[in-house]
C-alpha positions as CSV (number, residue, x, y, z in Angstrom):
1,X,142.1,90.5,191.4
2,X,143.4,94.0,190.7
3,X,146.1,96.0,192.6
4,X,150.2,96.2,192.7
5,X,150.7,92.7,194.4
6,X,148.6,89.8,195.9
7,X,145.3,90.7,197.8
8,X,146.1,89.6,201.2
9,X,143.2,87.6,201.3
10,X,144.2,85.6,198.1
11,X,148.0,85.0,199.1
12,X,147.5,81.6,200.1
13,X,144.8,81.1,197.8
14,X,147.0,77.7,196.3
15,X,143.9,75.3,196.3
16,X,139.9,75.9,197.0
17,X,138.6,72.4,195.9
18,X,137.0,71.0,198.9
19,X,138.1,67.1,200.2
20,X,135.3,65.6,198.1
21,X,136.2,67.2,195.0
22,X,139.8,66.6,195.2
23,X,138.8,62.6,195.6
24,X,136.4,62.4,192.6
25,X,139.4,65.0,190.6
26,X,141.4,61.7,191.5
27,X,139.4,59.2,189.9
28,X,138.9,60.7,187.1
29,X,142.2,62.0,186.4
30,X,143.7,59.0,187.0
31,X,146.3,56.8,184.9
32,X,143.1,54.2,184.5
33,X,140.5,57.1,183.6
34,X,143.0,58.3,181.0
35,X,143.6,54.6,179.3
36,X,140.0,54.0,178.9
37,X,139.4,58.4,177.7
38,X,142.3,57.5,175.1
39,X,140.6,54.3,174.0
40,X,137.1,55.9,173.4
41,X,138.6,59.3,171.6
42,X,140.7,57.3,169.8
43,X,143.7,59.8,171.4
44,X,142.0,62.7,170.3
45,X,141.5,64.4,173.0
46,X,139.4,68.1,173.1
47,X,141.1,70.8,175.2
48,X,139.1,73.7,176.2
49,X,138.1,74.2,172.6
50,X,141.0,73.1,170.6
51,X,141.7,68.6,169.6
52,X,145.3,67.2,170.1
53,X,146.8,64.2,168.8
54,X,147.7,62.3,172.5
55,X,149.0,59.3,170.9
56,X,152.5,59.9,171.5
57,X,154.1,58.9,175.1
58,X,154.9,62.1,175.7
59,X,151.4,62.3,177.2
60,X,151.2,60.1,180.0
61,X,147.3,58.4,180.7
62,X,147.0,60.8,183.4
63,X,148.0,64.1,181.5
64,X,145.7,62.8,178.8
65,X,142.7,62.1,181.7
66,X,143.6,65.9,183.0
67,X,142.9,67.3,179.2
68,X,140.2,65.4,178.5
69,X,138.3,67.2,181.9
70,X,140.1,70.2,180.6
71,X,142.2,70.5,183.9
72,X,145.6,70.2,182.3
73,X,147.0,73.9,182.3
74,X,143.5,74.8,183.1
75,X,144.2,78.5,184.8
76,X,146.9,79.5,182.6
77,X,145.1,78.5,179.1
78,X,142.1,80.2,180.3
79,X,144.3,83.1,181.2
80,X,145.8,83.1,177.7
81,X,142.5,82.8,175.8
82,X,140.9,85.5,178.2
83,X,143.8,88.5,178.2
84,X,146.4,87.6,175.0
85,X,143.7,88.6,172.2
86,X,145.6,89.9,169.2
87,X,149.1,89.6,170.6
88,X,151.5,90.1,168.0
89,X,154.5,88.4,169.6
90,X,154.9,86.6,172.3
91,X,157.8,84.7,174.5
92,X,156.6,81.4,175.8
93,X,158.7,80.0,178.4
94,X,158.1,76.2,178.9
95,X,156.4,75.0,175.9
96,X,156.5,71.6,177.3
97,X,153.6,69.1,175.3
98,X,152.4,72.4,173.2
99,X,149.3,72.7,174.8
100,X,149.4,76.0,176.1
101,X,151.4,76.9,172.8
102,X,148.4,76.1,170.5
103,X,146.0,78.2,172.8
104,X,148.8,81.0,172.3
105,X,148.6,80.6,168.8
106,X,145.1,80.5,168.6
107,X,144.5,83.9,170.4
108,X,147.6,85.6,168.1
109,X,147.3,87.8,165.1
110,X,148.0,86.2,161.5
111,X,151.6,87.4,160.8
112,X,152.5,87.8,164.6
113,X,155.7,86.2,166.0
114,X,156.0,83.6,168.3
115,X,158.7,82.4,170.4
116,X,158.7,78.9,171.9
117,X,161.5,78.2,174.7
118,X,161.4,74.2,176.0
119,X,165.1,73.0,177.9
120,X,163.7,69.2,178.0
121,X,165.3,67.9,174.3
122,X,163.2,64.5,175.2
123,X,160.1,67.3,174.1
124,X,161.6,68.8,171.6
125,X,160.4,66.7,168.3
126,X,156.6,66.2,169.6
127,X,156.7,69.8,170.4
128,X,157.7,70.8,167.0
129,X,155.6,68.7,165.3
130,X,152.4,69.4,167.3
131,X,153.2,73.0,166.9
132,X,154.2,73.6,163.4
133,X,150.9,72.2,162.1
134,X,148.9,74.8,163.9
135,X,151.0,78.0,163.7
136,X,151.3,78.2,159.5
137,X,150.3,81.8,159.7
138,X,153.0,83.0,162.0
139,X,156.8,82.9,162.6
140,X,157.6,80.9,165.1
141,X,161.5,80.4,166.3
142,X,161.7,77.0,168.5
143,X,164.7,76.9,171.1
144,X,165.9,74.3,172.9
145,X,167.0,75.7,176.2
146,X,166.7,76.2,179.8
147,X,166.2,79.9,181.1
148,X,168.4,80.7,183.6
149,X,170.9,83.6,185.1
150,X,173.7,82.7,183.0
151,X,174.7,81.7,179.0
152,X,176.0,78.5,178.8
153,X,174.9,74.9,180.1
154,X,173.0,73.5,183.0
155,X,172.2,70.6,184.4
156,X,168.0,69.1,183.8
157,X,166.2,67.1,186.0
158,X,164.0,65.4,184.0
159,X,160.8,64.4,185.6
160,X,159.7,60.4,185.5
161,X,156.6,61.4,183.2
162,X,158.6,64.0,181.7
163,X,156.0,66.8,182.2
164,X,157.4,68.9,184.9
165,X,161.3,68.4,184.2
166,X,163.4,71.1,186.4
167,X,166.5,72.8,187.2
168,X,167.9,71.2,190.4
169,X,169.0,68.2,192.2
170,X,167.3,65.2,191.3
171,X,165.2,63.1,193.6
172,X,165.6,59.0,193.3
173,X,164.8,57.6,190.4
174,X,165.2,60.8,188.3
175,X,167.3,61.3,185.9
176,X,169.6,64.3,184.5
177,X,170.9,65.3,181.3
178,X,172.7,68.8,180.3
179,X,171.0,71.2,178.3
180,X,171.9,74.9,176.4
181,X,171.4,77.4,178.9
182,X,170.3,81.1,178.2
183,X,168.8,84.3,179.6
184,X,165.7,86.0,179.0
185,X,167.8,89.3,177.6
186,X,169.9,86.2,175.2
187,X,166.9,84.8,174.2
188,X,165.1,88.4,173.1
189,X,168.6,89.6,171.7
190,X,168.4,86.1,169.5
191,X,165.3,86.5,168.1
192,X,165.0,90.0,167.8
193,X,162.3,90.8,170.1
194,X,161.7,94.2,172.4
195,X,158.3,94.2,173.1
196,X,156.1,91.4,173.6
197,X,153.4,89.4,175.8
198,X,155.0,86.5,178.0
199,X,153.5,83.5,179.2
200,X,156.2,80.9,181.5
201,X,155.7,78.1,183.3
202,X,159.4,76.7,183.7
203,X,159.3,75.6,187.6
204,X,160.9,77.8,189.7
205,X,163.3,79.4,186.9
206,X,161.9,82.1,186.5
207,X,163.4,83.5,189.5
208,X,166.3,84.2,187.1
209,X,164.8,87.0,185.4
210,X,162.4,88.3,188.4
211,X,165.2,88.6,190.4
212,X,167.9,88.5,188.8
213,X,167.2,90.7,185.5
214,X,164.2,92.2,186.1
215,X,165.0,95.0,183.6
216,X,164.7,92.4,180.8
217,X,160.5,93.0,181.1
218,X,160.9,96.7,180.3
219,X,159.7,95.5,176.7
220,X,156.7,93.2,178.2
221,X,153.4,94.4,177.8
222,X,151.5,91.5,179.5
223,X,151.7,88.0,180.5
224,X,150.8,84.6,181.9
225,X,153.2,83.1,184.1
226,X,153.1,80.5,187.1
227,X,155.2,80.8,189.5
228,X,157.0,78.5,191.8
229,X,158.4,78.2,195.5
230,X,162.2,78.1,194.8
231,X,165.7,78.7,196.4
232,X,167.9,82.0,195.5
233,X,171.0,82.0,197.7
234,X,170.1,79.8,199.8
235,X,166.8,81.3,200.9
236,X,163.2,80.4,200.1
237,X,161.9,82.5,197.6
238,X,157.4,81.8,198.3
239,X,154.8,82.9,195.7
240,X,154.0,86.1,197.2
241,X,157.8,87.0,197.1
242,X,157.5,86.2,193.6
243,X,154.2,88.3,193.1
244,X,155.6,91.3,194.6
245,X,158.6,90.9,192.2
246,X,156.3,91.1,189.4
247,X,154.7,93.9,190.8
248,X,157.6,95.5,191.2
249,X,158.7,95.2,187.5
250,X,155.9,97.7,186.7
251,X,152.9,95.0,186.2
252,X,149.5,94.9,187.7
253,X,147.6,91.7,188.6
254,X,144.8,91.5,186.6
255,X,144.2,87.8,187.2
256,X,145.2,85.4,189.7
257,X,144.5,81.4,190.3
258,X,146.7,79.9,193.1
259,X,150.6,80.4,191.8
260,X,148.7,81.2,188.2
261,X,148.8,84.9,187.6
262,X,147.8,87.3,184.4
263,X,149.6,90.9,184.5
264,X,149.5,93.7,182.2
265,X,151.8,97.0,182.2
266,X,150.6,99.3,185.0
């Protein structure tokens, strides 16, 4: 999809698997599927080209199912591979399990710079060690921190399998812990950076700089980003809201996959 903003035909566009596909999707992704997928690749697990190490519990038998069907991350890494060729740096918010970090690194150019933003610390280690391994030819600055409207600290809700951890009140069962808290703008004066490519996945926060700072994407080129149904003051902020704030920071669409969307400068 092309164009300032969401195709009115696509805004809605969240899901276009059809009832028997989202069953078998299911089964196979399922926390049994990914025991017995973990047992027969001995946890080496092949993700849209590129073979990870699962063995750690940071991937949960369903996470490593979702990989092994290459559905984990599935829009955005596709995204990455197809429009962040040659980057030279690039601001990744969420690293998460590294994943979508190694496909980043894959598509850069030797020497380019990449900077790798994750505010759950229970990630931190495995997402250093997957990382470092693959990235020898780069320079890579790892930071533990959430990305919000304001330096500081904020509160994390970390998620039961850990994947998906948020800003916000937690639901039962969840647990919190408090984490660094910076800004886009602190993040690129730390490290820096004025113009690079972005790719964020950090549910719902990055309302903080679409809305908040949007002047902070002056330097960005092009991107990767999903985006999230949030709160700002109150009121529901949907993922066409959030499109048109994009498109309102100077991007075009280029790409676009439910709440996944690709932009370059227009």
């Amino acid at each position: 999809m092309t164009g300032g903003g969401a195709h009115p035909a696509r805004r809605g566009e969240l899901s276009t698997a059809s009832p028997l596909k989202l069953r078998v999707s299911k089964v196979v992704a399922s926390d049994p599927a990914g025991r017995v997928i973990g047992a027969l690749t001995r946890n080496r697990v092949r993700h849209q080209g590129l073979q990870f190490d699962v063995r750690s519990d940071d991937f949960s038998p369903r996470v490593r199912a979702q990989m092994f069907w290459g559905a984990y991350e599935g829009a955005e890494t596709r995204m990455i591979r197809s429009f962040l060729t040659g980057a030279t740096t690039v601001v990744e918010l969420g690293g998460s399990l590294g994943v979508t970090t190694a496909h980043i690194a894959a598509m850069m150019a030797p020497g380019g710079h990449l900077i790798c933003v994750e505010a759950n610390p229970r990630l931190i280690p495995g997402l250093r060690d997957r990382t470092l391994p693959r990235v020898t030819s780069l320079q890579v600055d790892l930071i533990h921190a959430a990305v919000t409207s304001h330096r500081g600290t904020t509160m994390l809700t970390i998620a039961p399998d850990t994947v998906g951890s948020r800003l916000g009140r937690p639901r039962p069962h969840e647990a919190t812990v408090r984490v660094p808290a910076l800004t886009l703008r602190d993040i690129l004066r730390r490290t820096g950076v004025a113009d690079f490519d972005l790719v964020s996945d950090i549910e719902g926060a990055e309302v903080a700089f679409l809305r908040h700072d949007p002047g902070v994407l002056d330097g960005c080129r092009r991107g990767v980003i999903e985006l999230h149904e949030t709160t700002l003051g109150g009121e529901t902020v949907s993922v066409p809201d959030l499109i048109d704030s994009v498109a309102a920071a100077g991007f075009r669409i280029v790409s676009r996959r439910g709440p996944v969307v690709a932009f370059a400068r227009s």
